[in-house]
Structures are given as structure tokens and as C-alpha cells.
N, C-alpha and C positions, 0 to 999 in steps of 0.2 A: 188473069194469071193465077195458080194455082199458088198457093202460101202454102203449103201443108209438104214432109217430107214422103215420098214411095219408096215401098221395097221394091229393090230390084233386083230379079236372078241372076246370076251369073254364069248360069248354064240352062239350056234350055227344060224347061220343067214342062215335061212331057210328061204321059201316061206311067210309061214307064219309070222314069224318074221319079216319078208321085209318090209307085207302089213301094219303089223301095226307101223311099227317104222313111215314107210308115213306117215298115217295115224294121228301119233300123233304129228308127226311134232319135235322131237329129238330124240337124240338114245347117251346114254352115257356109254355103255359098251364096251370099247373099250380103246386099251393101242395105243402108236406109241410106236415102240421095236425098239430100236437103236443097229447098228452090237455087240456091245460092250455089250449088253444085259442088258442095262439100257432103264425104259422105262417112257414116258411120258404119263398120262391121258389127253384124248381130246372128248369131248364133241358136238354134231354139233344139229344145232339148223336151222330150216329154217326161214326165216323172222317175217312171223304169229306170230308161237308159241314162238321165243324168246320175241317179242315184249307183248303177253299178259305176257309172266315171269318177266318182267321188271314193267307192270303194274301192278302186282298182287302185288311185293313186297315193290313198293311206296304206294300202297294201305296200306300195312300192315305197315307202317311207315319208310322202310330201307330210310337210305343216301345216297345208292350207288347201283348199281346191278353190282355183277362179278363175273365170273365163267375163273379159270384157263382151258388156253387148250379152248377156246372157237371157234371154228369153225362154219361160217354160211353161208348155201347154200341154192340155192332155190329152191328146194325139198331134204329132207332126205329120198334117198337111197343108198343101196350100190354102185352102179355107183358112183357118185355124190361124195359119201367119197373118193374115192381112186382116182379120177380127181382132189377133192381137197387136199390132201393131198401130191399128184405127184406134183401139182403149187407152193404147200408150199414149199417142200425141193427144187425143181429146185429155189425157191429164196430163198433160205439158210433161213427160216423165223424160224429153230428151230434152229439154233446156237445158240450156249449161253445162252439157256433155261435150268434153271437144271432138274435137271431128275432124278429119283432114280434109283439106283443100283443095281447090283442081290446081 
């Protein structure tokens, strides 16, 4: 039995889906499923595009910018998610995150 959590798509991540999720520089349809089959949302953003979301929303007045589950790599593909993702749990970086339950 597998102990370790997987990303899962939530839409089929197809060629096409690939190009543009690059393309647009985040991709947030996606769960982390823990053996226990509780899962957590996570989000990945690469440099660029997080950075205009953060000045878009100081623009429009916010306090703060945050996004639970925030991941950020430098390019969004699916390579890239599952390399990051692999570096996270080998550092335990989702212990103690709650997580919803099936």
C-alpha cells in the first residue's frame, strides 16, 4: 500500500490543457489525495503570473494576497507539479495541514 499523498487532476490534462495551463502561467484544478482519502486543494502559480495576481489585487485595494495550498514553480507544467510536489512530502511540508475528509 502506498503511504505517500498524489496529485490528482481534475480535469483531463491533456496536450492541449498542458499548453495552456504554461501558457497562462497557473493551473488550480487539482486535489493532493492523501492514502486516507482525504484531500487537500493546491494551486501552482509560476513567478510571472503569481506576481501580476498579487498586483492586481493591491490595485483593487486588498491587505493581503493568499491563496491556501499555494505552490510556485518556474514554469506550470505537469512535470514541474509532480517534482514539486515529490520535494514537498519528502519534507514532510503537508503534515499538519488540514485537509478535508471523504
Amino acid at each position: 500500500m502506498n503511504d505517500h499523498p498524489k496529485l490528482e487532476f481534475l480535469v483531463d490534462f491533456d496536450d492541449h490543457i498542458a499548453w495552456d495551463v504554461e501558457q497562462k502561467g497557473w493551473f488550480g484544478a487539482c486535489v493532493l489525495r492523501f492514502p486516507d482519502g482525504s484531500s487537500l486543494p493546491v494551486t501552482f502559480y509560476d513567478p510571472t503570473r503569481l506576481q501580476q495576481e498579487i498586483d492586481f489585487a493591491f490595485k483593487q485595494g486588498a491587505t493581503c494576497f493568499s491563496e491556501a495550498g499555494l505552490i510556485v514553480i518556474p514554469a506550470v507544467t505537469k512535470e514541474n507539479m509532480l517534482m514539486a510536489i515529490e520535494n514537498l512530502i519528502t519534507a514532510n511540508h503537508f503534515e499538519g495541514m488540514v485537509r478535508s475528509t471523504p
